[in-house]
C-alpha positions in Angstrom: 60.2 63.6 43.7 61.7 64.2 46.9 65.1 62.7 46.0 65.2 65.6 43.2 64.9 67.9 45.7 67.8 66.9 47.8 69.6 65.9 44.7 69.3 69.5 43.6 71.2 70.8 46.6 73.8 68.4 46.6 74.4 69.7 43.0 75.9 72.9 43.9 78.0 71.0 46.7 78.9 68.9 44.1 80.2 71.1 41.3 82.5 73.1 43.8 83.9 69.7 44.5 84.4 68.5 40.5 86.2 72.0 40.5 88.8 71.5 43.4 89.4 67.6 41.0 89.8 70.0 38.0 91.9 71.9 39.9 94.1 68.9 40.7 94.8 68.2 37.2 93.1 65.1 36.7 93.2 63.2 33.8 89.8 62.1 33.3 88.7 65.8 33.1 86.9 67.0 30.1 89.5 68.4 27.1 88.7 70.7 24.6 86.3 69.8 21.9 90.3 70.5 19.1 92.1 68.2 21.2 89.9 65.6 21.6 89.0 65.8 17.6 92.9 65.4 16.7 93.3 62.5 19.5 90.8 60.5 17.4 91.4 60.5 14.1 94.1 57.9 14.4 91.6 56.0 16.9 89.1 56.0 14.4 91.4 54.5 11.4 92.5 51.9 14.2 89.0 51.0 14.4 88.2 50.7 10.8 91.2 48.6 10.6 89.1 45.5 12.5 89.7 47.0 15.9 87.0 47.2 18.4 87.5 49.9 20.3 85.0 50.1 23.5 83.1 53.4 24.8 81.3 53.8 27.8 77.6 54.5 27.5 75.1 56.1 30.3 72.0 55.8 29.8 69.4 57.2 32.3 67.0 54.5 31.7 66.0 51.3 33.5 68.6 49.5 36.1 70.8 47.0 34.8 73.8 46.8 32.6 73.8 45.7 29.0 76.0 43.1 28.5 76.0 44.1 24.6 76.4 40.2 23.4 73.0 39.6 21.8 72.9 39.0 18.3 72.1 42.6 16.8 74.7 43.9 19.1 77.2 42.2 17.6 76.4 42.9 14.4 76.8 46.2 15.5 80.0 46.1 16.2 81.0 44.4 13.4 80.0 47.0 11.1 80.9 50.2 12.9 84.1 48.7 15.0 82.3 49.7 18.0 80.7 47.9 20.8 79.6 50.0 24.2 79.7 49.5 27.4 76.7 50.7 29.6 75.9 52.1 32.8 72.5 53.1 34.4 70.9 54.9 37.4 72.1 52.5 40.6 69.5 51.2 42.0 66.3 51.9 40.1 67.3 55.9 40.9 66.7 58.6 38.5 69.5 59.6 36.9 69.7 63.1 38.3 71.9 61.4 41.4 74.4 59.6 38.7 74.6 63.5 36.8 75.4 65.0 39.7 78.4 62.6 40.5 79.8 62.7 36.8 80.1 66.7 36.9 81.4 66.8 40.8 84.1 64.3 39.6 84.2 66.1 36.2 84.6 62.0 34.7 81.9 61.4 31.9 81.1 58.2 30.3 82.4 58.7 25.9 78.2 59.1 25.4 75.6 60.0 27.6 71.8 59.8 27.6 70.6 62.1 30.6 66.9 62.6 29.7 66.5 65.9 32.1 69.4 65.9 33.7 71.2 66.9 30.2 70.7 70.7 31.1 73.3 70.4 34.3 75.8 68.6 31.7 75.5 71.0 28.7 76.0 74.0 31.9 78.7 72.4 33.2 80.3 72.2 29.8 80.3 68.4 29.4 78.8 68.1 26.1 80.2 68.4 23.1 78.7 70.3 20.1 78.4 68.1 17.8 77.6 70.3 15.0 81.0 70.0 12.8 81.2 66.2 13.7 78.0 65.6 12.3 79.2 67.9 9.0 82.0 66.0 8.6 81.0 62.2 9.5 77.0 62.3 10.0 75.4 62.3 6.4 73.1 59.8 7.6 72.0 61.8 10.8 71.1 65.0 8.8 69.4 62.8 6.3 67.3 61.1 8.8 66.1 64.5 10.5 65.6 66.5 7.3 63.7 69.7 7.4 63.7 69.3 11.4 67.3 69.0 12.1 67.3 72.7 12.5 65.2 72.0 16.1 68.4 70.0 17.5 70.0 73.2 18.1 70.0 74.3 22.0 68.2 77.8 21.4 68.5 81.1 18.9 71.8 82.5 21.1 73.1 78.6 21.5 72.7 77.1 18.4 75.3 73.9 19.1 73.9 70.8 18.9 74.7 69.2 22.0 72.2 65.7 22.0 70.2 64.2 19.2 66.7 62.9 19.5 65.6 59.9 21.5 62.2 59.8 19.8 61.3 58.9 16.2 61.5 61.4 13.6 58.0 62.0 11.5 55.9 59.0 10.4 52.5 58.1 11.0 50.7 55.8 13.9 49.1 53.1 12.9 48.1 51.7 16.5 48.1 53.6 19.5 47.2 53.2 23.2 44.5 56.4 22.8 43.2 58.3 26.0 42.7 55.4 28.1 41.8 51.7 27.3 39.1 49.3 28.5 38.9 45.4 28.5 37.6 43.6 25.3 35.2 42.1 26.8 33.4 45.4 28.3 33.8 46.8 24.7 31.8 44.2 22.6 29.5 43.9 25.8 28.3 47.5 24.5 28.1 46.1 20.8 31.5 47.6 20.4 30.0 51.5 20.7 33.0 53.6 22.2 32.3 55.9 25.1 32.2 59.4 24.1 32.6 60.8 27.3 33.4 59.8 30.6 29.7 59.8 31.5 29.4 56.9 28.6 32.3 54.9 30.1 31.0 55.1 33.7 27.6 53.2 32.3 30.1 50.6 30.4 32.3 49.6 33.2 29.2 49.7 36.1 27.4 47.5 33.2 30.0 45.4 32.8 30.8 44.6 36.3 27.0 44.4 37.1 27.0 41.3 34.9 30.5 40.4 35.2 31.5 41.2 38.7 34.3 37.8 39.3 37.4 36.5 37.0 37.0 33.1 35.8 39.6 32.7 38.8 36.8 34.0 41.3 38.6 37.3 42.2 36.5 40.7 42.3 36.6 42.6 39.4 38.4 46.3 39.2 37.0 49.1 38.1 39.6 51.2 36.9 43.0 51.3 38.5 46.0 53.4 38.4 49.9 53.5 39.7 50.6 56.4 41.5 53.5 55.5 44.1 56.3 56.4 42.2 57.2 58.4 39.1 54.2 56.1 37.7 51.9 58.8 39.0 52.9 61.0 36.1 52.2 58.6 33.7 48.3 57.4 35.1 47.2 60.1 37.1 49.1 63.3 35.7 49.6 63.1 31.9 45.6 61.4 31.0 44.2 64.4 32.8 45.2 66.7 30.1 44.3 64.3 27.2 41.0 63.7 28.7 39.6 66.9 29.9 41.7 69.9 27.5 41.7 67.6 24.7 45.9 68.9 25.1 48.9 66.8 23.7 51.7 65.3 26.0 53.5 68.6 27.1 54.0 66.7 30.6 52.5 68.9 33.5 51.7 71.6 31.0 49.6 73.2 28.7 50.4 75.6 26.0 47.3 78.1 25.5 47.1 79.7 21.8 49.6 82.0 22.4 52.3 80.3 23.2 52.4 80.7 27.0 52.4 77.7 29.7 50.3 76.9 32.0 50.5 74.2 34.8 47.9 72.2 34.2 46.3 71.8 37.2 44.9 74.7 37.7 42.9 74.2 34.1 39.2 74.3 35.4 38.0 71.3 33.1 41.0 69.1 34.6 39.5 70.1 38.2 36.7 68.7 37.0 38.1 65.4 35.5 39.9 64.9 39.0 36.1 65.5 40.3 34.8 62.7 38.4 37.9 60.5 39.8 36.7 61.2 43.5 33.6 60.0 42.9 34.5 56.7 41.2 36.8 56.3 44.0 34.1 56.9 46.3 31.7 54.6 44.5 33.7 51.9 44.8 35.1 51.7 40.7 38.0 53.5 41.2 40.7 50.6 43.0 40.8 51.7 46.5 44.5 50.7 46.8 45.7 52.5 43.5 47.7 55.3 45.8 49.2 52.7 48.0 49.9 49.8 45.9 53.3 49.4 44.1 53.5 49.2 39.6 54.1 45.3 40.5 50.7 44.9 42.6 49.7 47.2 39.4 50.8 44.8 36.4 49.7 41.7 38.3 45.7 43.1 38.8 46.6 43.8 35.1 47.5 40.2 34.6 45.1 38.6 36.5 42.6 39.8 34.4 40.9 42.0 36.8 41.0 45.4 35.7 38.3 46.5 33.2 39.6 50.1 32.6 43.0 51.5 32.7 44.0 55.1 32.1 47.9 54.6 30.7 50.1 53.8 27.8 51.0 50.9 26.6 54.6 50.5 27.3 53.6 50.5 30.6 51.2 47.6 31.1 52.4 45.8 28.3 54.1 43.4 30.6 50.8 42.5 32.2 48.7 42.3 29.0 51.4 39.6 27.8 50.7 37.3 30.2 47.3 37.4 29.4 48.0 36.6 25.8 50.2 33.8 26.7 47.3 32.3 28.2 45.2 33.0 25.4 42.8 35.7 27.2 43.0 38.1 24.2 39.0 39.5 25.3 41.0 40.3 29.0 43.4 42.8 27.1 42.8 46.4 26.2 41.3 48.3 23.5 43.3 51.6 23.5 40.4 54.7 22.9 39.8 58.1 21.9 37.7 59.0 25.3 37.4 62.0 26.0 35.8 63.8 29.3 33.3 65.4 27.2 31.7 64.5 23.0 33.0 67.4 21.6 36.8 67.1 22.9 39.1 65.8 20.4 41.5 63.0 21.5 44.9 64.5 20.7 47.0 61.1 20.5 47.7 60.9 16.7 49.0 64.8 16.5 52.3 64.7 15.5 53.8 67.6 17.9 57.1 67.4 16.0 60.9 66.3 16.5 60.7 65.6 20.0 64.2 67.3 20.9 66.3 68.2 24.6 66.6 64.4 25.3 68.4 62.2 23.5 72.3 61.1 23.3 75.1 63.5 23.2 79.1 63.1 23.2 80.7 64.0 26.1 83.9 66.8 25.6 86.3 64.2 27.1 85.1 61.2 24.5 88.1 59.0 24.2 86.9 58.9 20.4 84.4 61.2 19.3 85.1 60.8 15.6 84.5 56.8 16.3 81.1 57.6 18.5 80.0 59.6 15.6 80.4 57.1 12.9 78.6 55.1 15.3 75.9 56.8 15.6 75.6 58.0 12.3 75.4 54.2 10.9 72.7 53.6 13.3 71.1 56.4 11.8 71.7 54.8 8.0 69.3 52.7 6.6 71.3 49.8 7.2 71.4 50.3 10.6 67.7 51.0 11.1 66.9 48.2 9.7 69.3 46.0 12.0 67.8 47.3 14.9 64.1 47.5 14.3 64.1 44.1 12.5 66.8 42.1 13.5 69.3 39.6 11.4 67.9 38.8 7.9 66.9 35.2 8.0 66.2 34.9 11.6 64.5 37.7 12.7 63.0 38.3 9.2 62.8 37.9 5.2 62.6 39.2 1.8 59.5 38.4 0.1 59.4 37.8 -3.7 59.1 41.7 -4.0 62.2 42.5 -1.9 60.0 43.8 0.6 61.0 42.8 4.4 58.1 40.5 6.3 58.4 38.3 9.8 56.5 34.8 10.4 53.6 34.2 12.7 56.2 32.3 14.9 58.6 36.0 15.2 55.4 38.1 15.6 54.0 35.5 18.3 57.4 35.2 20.2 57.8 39.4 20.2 54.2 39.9 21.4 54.2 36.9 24.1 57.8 36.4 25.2 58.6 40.1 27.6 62.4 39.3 27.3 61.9 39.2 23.4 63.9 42.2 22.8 66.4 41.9 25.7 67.3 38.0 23.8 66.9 39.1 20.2 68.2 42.7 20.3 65.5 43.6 18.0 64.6 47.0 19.3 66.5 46.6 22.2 69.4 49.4 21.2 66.7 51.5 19.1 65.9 54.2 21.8 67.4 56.3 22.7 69.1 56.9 19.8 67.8 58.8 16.2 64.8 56.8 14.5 62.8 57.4 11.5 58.9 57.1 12.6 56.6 54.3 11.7 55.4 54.3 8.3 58.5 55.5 6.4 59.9 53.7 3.7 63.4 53.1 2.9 64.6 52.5 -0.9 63.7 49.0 -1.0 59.6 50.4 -0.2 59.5 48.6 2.7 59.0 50.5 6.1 62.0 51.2 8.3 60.0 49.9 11.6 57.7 46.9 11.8 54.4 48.6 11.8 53.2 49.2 9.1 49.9 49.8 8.2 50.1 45.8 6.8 52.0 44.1 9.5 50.1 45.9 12.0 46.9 44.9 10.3 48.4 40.9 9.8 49.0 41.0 13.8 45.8 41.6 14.9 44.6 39.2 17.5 41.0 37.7 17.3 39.3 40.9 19.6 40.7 43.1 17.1 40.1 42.1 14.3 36.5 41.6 15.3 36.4 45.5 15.9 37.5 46.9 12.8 35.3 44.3 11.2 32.2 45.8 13.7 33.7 49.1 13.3 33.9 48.8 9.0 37.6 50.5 9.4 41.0 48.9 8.6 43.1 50.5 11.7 41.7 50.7 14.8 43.3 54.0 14.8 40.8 55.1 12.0 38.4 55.2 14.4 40.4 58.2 16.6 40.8 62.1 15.9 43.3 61.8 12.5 46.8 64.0 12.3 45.4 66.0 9.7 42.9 67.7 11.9 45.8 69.1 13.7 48.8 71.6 13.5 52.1 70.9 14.3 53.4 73.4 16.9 56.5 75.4 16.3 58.0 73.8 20.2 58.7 70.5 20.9 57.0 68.5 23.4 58.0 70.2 26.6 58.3 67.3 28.9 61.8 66.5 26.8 63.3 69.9 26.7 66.2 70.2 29.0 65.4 72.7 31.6 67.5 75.4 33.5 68.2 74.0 37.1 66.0 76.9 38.7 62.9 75.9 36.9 63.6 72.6 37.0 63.8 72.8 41.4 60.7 74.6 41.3 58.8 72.4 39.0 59.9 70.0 40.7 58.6 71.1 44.5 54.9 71.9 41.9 55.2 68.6 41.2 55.8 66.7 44.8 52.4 69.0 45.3 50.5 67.8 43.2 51.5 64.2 43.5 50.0 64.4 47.3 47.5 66.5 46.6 45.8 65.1 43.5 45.4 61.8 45.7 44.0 63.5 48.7 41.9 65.5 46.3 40.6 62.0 44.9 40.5 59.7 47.8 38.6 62.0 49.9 35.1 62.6 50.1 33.0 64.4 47.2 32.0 67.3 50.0 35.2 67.9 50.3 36.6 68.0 46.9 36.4 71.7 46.0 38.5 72.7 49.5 40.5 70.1 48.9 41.4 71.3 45.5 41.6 75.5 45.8 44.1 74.3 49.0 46.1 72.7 45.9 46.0 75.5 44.2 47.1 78.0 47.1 50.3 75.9 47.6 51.0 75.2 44.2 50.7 79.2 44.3 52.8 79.7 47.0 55.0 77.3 45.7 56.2 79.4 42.8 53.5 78.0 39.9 53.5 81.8 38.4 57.1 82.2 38.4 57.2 79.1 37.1 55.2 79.7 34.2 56.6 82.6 33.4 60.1 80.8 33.0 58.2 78.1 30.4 56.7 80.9 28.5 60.1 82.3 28.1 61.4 78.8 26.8 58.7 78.3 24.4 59.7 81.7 22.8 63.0 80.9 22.6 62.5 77.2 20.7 59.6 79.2 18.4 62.4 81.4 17.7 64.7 78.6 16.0 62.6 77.7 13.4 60.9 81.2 13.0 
């Protein structure tokens, strides 16, 4: 959080410096969106022609190259002509650092993904709109966003479309990580009953420990453990405070009240007293008394090991250490994702679809060698040929048509995606999927089969032996059946907040709120249950003098204006 900070500053230093290169006439400044449209027409016939041409990619996740030579990559390219080059973040930086560079040098990758750094792009003027691009060349992008593709436009005054969506589009979830999960094993040592609140999960994993307190291995059992670091705080400490206690959807450090105005979550009164009943498992020796201090690879390998009865996190993020687990066959060591809640008559908010998910996703920048080729790129990854390449792989190796003409994998693919962590990164399948448009799980193309591997079936056929065993104690076909279902929600007018790209003023304030909170949640939770409420209102007071209200008074302006798109 820190780096953000002093990133910020070097922003401004940095812009007056891209404008002294601009000054200087330098080629690899951004054109006009005309001229670079009329440079690429000819480009783009060259390409169709059996030319590959090659455009540079950012994207601001993860740390290493892609070398774009696995299989589905290549098949890529041999459909669209196109094969990319990508950068990341040096370093395992965020990509604010990387931002900052492009628009002080004014020299932008052909497409970038800049999760929230996009705002500083799209004010610099980096971005294209893409709105006549996708007229012309993107049947397939407006077909895949449908009644929503009115949300990709930046506001009611701005309505260019300047980046896509990195998230799916609609569908329905047929497994999900819930509120928080719990080890196999402590579940069916209840008889499979879920916890309805966090008093009920207390008793489970003291129970469970009580009889169970070593690994096979002879190592202590865990409690409950978090990451909280790095950014990872966000993810285990942050974001499952608002699920568990308000019951809220992921709005990152925010809640949206029934008006439409945001609130910084922390100061909600029942997540005060969710971080209370943290201090006192700390205190009580079930909270892991090195979860502020030890790094997300100390975390996964507890994880692996076996240790760690009850985690509060999402699967993407632990899934590393719950395959090693599998690959040794310790399926009752893995986790059962659940609709906890802090108290019964919360509603666990994970299957609420919150809508299009837009303000992160991939954009073309204004000084594209070829936007008419990244287009047709992206719009055939958007077609349902493309979908299909990506989330499934090569027909008849990754998978095959049954006698129905419906798409299916072998128990050998499903074993080597769930076991192997480098599945993706060998296959390709699903490794060029995010973060670029995708239809949601569930959806069916023309052939009736569903665009993304789970489906309600598949997902049902993969079931390990610990869960099958609960939807057969359970008398349900999904484990998800037994959570909160979509229907018992609306769908907001505003898109999940945490993707929106903010103005740089908010986001520097938000961002000192959230270095705050980070060091303050901790001490509120490692130190002693006497001291909890001081240690909490002094939270407050500098999240206060911090600019909180100011802060949320910015957000409630932004909501309005995204209600105001699609009202």
């Amino acid at each position: 959080m820190k780096k953000k900070r002093i990133c910020a500053l070097l922003l401004t230093v940095a812009m007056t410096a891209g404008m002294l290169v601009g000054c200087g006439g330098d080629s690899g400044t951004a054109s006009t969106d005309a001229g670079s449209t009329a440079a690429t027409d000819e480009g783009s016939d060259g390409a169709a022609s059996g030319d590959v041409i090659e455009l540079t990619f950012f994207s601001a996740d993860a740390n290493q190259d892609d070398p774009w030579t696995d299989p589905v990559a290549e098949k890529i390219t041999e459909k669209t002509g196109v094969k990319l080059k990508t950068t990341r973040p040096v370093g395992g930086n965020d990509e604010s650092e990387a931002v900052a560079l492009m628009i002080a040098e004014q020299n932008y990758p052909d497409i970038i993904f800049a999760k929230g750094s996009a705002g500083n792009l799209i004010d610099a003027g980096a971005m294209m709109d893409m709105t006549d691009l996708i007229e012309q060349y993107g049947p397939n992008i407006k077909k895949l966003y449908g009644e929503e593709f009115d949300k990709l436009k930046q506001s009611a005054d701005d309505p260019s479309i300047y980046q896509l969506s990195a998230y799916e589009v609609g569908g329905t979830k047929f497994k999900d990580a819930g509120n928080l999960q719990v080890q196999w094993a402590a579940l069916k040592a209840k008889d499979y009953k879920i916890p309805q609140s966090l008093d009920e999960l207390e008793t489970m994993i003291k129970d469970y420990i009580a009889e169970n307190p070593k690994t096979d291995d002879g190592l202590d059992k865990i409690g409950i453990s978090l990451s909280t670091s790095d950014w990872h705080w966000l993810i285990t400490l942050g974001n499952p405070a608002g699920f568990i206690a308000d019951g809220a959807p992921d709005n990152g450090q925010w809640i949206v009240t029934s008006d439409n105005k945001g609130m910084y979550k922390f100061r909600s009164d029942k997540e005060r007293e969710y971080f209370r009943w943290l201090c006192r498992m700390y205190n009580e020796g079930i909270l892991d008394p090195e979860f502020a201090t030890q790094t997300h690879e100390d975390y996964i390998a507890k994880i692996a090991s076996g240790r760690v009865v009850c985690l509060f996190d999402k699967d993407w993020d632990y899934q590393d250490g719950e395959k090693v687990l599998k690959a040794d066959g310790k399926y009752e060591l893995t986790y059962a994702g659940l609709p906890t809640c802090m108290e019964a008559s919360t509603k666990c908010p994970s299957l609420m679809y919150q809508g299009l998910t837009t303000g992160t996703g991939v954009g073309i920048s204004n000084s594209c060698k070829d936007p008419v080729a990244a287009i047709k790129f992206i719009d055939f990854l958007c077609s349902d040929e493309g979908q299909v390449l990506n989330k499934w792989g090569i027909e008849g190796v990754n998978y095959f048509i049954d006698d129905e003409g419906h798409r299916y994998r072998t128990e050998e693919e499903i074993k080597y995606s769930q076991e192997d962590a480098d599945y993706s990164k060998k296959t390709g399948v699903g490794f060029h999927n995010y973060p670029f448009p995708s239809y949601g799980n569930g959806i069916l193309d023309p052939t009736g089969s569903t665009y993304t591997t789970a489906s309600k079936d598949a997902v049902i056929a993969e079931y390990n032996v610990e869960e099958k065993a609960a939807v057969e104690a359970w008398g349900v076909d999904l484990i998800v059946d037994m959570f909160p279902q979509p229907d018992e929600f609306e769908t907001p007018d505003y898109s999940p907040l945490w993707a929106y790209a903010m103005p740089l003023e908010f986001t520097e304030i938000v961002d000192k709120l959230d270095e705050v909170a980070w060091s303050s949640l901790i001490q509120c939770v490692t130190g002693s249950e006497e001291a909890f409420d001081d240690n909490y209102d002094a939270m407050i007071a500098e999240l206060e003098a911090t600019g909180m209200m100011d802060a949320e008074e910015m957000m409630s302006n932004i909501i309005a204006e995204k209600v105001a798109i699609v009202q």
